[in-house]
Each structure stands twice: as C-alpha cells, then as structure tokens.
N, C-alpha and C positions, 0 to 999 in steps of 0.2 A: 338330125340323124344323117350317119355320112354315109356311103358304098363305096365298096371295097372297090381299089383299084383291081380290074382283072389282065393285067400286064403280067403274068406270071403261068408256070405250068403247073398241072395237079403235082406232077412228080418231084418240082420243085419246094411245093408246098407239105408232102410229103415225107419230105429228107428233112424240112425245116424242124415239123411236128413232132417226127418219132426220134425214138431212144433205141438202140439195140439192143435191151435189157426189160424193155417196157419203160411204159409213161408217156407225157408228152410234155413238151415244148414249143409253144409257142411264140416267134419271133416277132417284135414287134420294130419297124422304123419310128426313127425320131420324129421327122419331116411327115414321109410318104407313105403316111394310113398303111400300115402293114404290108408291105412287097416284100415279102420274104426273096432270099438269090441263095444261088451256088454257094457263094459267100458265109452265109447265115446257116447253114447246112452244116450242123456237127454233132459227134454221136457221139453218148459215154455209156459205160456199163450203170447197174443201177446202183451201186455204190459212190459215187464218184458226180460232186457237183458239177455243173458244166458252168465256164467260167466267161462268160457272155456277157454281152451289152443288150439290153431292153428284152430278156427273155423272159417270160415265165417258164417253171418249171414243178411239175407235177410227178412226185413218183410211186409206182404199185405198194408203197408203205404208208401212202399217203404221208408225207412232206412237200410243200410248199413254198417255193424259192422264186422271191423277186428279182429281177436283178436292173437296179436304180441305174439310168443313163447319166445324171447329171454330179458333177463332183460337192461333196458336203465342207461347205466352209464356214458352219457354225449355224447358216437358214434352217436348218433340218429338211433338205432337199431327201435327207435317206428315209424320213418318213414321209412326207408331205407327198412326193412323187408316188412310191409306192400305194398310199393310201388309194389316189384314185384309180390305181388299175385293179386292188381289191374292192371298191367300195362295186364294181361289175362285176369282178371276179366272183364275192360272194363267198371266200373264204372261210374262215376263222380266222383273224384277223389276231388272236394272240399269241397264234401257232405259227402264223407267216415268219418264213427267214428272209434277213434282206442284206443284199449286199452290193456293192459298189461294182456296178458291169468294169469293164476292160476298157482303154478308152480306140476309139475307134472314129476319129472323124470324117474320114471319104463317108462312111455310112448313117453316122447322125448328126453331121454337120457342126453343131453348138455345143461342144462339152464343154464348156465353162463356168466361171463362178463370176457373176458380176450382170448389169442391166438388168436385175428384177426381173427377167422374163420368163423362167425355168416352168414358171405353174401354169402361164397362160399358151407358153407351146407346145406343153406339153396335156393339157385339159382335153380335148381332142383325143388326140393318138395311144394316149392309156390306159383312157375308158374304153375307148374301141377295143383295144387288146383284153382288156379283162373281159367286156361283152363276150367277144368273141371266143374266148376258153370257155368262158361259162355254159353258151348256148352250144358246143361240139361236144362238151360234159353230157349236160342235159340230153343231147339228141342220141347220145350212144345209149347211156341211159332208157330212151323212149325205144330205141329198136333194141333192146336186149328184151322189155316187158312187154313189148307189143303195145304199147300204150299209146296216146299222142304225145308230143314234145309239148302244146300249151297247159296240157292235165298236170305236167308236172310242176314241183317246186323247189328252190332252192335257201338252205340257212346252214351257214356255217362250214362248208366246205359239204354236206349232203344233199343228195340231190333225193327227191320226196315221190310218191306218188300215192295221195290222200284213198283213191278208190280204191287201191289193194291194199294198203300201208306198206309197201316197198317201199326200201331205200336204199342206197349205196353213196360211198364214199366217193370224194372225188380221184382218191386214190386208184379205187378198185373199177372205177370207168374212164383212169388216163388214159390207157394203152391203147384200148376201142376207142376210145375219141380221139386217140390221135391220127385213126387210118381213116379218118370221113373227110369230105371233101371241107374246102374252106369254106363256111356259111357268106352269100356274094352279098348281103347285110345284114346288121344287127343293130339292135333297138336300144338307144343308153337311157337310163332312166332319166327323169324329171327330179330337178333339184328337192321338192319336195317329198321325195322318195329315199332321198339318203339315209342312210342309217350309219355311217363311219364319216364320213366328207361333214366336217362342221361340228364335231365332238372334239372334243379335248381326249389326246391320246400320249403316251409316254413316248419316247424319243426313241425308235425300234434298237438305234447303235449308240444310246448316250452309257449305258452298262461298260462299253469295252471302251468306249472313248475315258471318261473319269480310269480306267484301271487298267490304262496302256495297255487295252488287248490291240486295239484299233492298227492297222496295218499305215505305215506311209513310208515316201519313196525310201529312207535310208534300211526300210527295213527290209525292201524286197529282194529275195536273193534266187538265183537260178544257177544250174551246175554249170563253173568254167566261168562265172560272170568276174570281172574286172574294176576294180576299181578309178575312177575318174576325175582329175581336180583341174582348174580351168586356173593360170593366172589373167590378170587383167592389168590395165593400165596402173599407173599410181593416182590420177588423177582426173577429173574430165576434162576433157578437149586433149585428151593426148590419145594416140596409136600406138601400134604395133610398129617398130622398126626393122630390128634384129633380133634372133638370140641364139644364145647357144646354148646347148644342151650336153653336150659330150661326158660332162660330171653325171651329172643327173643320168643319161644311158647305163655310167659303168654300176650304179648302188644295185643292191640286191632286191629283184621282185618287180622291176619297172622293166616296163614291157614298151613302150615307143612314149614320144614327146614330140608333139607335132601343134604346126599353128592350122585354124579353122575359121569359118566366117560363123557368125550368126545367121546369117539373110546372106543369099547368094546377091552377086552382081544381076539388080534387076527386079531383083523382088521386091511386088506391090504389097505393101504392109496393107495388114488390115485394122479393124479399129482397136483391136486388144493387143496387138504387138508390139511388146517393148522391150526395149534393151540397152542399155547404158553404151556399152564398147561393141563393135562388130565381127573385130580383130583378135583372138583371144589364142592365148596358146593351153595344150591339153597333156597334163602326164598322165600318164595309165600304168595301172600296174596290180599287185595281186593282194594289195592290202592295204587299208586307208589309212596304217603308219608309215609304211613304206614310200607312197606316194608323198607323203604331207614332208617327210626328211628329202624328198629327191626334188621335190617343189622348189626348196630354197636353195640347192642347187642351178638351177638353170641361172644363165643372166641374161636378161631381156633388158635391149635399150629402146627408151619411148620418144617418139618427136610429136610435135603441135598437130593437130588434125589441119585441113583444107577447108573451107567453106564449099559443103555439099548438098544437092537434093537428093532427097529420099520420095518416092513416088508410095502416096498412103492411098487409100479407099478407105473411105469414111462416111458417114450419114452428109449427103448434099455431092457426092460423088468424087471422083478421081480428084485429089489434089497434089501439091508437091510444097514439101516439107522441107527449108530449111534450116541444116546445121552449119551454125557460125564457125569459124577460124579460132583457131588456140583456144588454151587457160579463159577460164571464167576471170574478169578483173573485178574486187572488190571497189576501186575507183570508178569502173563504169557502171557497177549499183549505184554508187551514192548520186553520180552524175545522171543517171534514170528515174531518182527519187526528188531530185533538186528540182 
C-alpha cells in the first residue's frame, strides 16, 4: 500500500474533483501517485464529457467514464488499463465508458506504444486512483447515513449499508464525494481479491474499431484547422538544398510552404525518436486536395547529407550517434557481406 503524496492544496484538490454541474472527477498522474495541479483543474457542465488524460469521471446520472492514459496499438491497452482502476473503483464494469485521454506528456511522461511496460507502470497508480474514488464514494455515503465508512459495502457502482439496507448509487453520492478532502491513504486489495483483474473480458472499443467508429489522427477536425503535407527527400543520405515555391503559393486554398526541422539543432534524442530526413518542407492549406495539387508544384533541389552526430539518451546513458555521408551504396553491402 502506497500514501498519497501530500505536495498539493485542499483547494487544489478541489477544483480537480468537482464538476459545476455536479459529480466528480478524479485526476489521476501517470508517474506521481495522484498530484493533482492547477493544470488538471477543469470543469464541464453535466452534459458534456470532459476530455482528459487519466481521469475518472462520475456523473449525478450515474455514468462512468475512464479515460485510458496509454495509446491502443492492437494490446488492448483501452481495456487492460482501464480494468485496473475499476477492478478498486468497483464499478459496473459492463456500464464503464472508455476512452482514449488527450495526449499530454510534461504530465504522464510515457504515452506510447512499445517496451511492454504500459501494465507494470501503470499497476500502482490506477489502482490507487480507483481506491481512492471508491473510499470518497463510500465516505460521503457514511456521512450522509450517519453510519461508519468500514459498515459499509461496495458491488457494482452501489454503495450498501447491510444494518439499515441503505443504498445509493455511485451517481447519487458523486457530487458529495467530490467536496471531501483527499483520503492521505488508501487500501488496494490483495490479488486474491479480484473479481475483474484475471477474467476474460471483451474488448471495451473492439465494437467501433471493427465498424470504423474508432477516431484516429486523419479524422480529427476542429473549426479553422488546416490542412498539412510534408515533402521529403527522394532518397536516403540526401537533404534539403533549395526550393521554390512561388507556383505552389499562387493555386487556390494554400496558405504558406515553408521548410522546418524535425529535432531542433541540439536535440537529445531519446530512445523512441526516429526519423528518416530532419529537413523537410511543409505546404498547408484548406484542403487535402488542394494541398496534394500544390505539393507537386514546389521544386525542391536535394544534395548528399554530411557525416554527422546526433547526441541520443538511451538505456546505458548519453551517447552519440553517427550518420554516414551520401547515398547508401549497393557495392558497399556486398563488400560488408564479403
């Protein structure tokens, strides 16, 4: 069992919890055992999901909203994740919605998909999270009946109390439990306790993945957004020279055409950063046919790369990376292989 970091204000914790509409929300870090911040601080009416990285969210209709930190690449990271913050949460577990948080790394450091490590850094910090809605349920709960908080019980998103037969929904004690202070520990069960954690369970987003409900990047749109296409070298070991763009400015709906780096001059790659050219140029504009016609307009002339280092951070610490001079030679395979 862990304790809560107490690096944080009530008021803080507060603004994290509550809805202005009623319910709660609770904020959960990736890392650092729930610190909720200023940051994490966001309020919707009660219509209206909130569109969050590692929150849960409880509303006075009683609905229940995960919202999964890690990206789903075919692991079932959108069920597997979720599972353990209800398997404390204590849910209804066939009612739970789940959805893909916002990605946000100054705040949870690892949002990616790769190194097997998504269940064991996350085992910790999302049980703790569900613990901790559960027992602020429960305890609004125990001060609403006058009861104690260990009298009572928890199955299926209700919270129980056997000696008067009270009960209420988790719905109907968000609101109250989200104006009680942060519980400064909480108790996760013992593996042989689980009742969801180690069951066979269907796939929470395998329905809209099979029947293209499923969102991803080409579908995302927001008012005023732009369209973006990058060209690249023709080949490896070649750069960026020149180009011109003047054609491609005058066509209709293009909006600039500018070149950009990948990695600024200086930047320490870390161990998942990759990228073929560093050099790339970018047209933009108000529609991805418009863009794809003014694309082949520009002409961009390419010359031989330099033999450079790239400064990487990797497991066994800072090293330096380098990239050879010109074109890949077919001749220098064979004479590699010889």
């Amino acid at each position: 069992m862990k304790s809560e970091n107490k690096n944080q204000s009530r008021r803080s914790f507060l603004k994290v919890t509550s809805l202005t509409g009623g319910g709660m929300m609770i904020g959960i870090s990736w890392f650092a055992n729930l610190i909720p911040n200023e940051a994490m601080a966001h309020v919707a009416d009660n219509n209206n999901w909130v569109q969050l990285n590692g929150f849960i969210k409880i509303t006075p209709d009683n609905q229940v909203k995960i919202f999964n930190p890690n990206p789903e690449f075919g692991t079932n990271v959108m069920t597997s994740l979720p599972m353990m913050v209800n398997e404390e949460l204590e849910a209804d577990w066939s009612k739970v919605k789940v959805e893909m948080g916002d990605y946000d790394t100054p705040r949870f450091k690892s949002q990616f998909t790769g190194g097997s490590r998504a269940m064991a850094m996350a085992w910790m910090p999302l049980r703790t999270a569900g613990a901790t809605a559960r027992l602020m349920l429960m305890q609004a709960a125990a001060n609403e009946w006058g009861v104690p908080v260990n009298e009572l019980s928890v199955s299926k998103g209700t919270v129980m109390h056997k000696g008067s037969g009270k009960a209420a929904t988790y719905g109907e004690l968000a609101t109250a439990a989200a104006k009680l202070p942060k519980p400064e520990k909480v108790a996760l069960k013992k593996p042989g306790e689980f009742t969801l954690l180690g069951t066979p369970q269907k796939n929470k987003v395998g329905k809209e993945i099979v029947s293209g409900q499923s969102l991803f990047t080409m579908d995302y749109q927001v008012e005023g957004m732009l369209i973006a296409m990058v060209i690249h070298p023709p080949a490896f070991g070649m750069q960026l020279k020149s180009f011109d763009a003047s054609e491609a400015l005058k066509m209709p709906g293009i909006k600039d055409v500018f070149e950009f780096q990948v990695y600024k001059d200086g930047y320490v790659k870390a161990g998942f950063d990759t990228r073929t050219f560093n050099r790339l140029i970018a047209v933009v504009g108000n529609s991805t046919w418009e863009v794809i016609n003014a694309r082949k307009k520009v002409v961009a002339e390419w010359e031989p790369i330099q033999t450079t280092k790239e400064p990487v951070m990797a497991r066994g610490g800072r090293r330096d990376e380098v990239i050879p001079a010109g074109l890949e030679s077919t001749d220098e395979h064979f004479a590699a292989d010889a």
